[in-house]
C-alpha positions as CSV (number, residue, x, y, z in Angstrom):
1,X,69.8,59.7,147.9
2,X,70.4,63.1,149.4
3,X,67.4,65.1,150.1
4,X,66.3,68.4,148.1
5,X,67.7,71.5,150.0
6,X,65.6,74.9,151.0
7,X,68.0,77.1,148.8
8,X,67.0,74.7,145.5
9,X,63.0,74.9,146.7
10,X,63.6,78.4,146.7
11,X,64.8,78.4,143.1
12,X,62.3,76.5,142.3
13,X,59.1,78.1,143.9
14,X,58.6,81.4,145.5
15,X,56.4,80.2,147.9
16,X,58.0,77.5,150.1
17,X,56.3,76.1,153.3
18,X,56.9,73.5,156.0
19,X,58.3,69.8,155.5
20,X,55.1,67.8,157.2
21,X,55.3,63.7,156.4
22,X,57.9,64.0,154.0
23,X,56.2,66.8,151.7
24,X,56.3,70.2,151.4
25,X,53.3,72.7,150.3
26,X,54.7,75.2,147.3
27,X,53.3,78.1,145.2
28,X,54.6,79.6,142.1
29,X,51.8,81.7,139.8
30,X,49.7,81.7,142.3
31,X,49.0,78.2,142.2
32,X,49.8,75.5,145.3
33,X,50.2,72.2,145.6
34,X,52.6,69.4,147.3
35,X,56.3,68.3,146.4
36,X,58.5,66.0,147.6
37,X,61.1,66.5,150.1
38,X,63.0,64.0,148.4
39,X,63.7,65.4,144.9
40,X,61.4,68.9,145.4
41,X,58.9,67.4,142.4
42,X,55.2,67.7,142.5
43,X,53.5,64.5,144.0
44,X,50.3,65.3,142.2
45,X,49.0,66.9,139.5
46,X,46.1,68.6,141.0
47,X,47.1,72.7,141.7
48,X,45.0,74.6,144.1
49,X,44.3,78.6,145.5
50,X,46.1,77.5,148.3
51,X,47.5,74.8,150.5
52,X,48.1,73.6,154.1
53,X,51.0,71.1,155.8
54,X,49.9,67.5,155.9
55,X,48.8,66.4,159.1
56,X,47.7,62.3,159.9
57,X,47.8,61.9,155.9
58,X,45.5,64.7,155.1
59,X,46.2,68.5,154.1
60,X,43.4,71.1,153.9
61,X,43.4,73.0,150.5
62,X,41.4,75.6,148.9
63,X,39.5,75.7,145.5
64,X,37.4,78.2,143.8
65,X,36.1,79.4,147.5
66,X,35.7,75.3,148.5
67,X,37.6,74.4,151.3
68,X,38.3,70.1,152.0
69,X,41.1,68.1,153.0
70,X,43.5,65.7,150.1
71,X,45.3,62.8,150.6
72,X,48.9,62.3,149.7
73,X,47.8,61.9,146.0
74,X,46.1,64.8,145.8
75,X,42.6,63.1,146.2
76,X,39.7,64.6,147.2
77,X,38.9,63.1,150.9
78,X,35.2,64.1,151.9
């Protein structure tokens, strides 16, 4: 299967940041959250304020002024 390109992302989402472990962090309506690189869908359902790359299987996110890091499902990892 070929992989999503940046011009489609960009069609998709406004916001479009780096592909980290086979995910990339996206904003539209000023809401964040992780797709795929594969098809460019949302991996989780979660959205946040904002979002960061995924590093080692965890990205740090921000929520109603609470910073702490998700897994891959977008699960809360304290």
């Amino acid at each position: 299967m070929d992989q999503i390109t940046l011009r489609e992302l960009y069609n998709r989402y406004p916001i479009v940041g780096n592909i980290s472990e086979g995910l990339i962090s996206v904003g539209i309506n000023g809401e964040f959250f992780h797709v795929s690189q594969e098809d460019g869908e949302p991996v989780y359902k979660e959205r946040f304020d904002w979002t960061e790359d995924f590093h080692d299987g965890l990205a740090l996110v921000e929520k109603n002024g609470e910073s702490f890091h998700i897994n891959p499902n977008g699960e809360r990892i304290d």
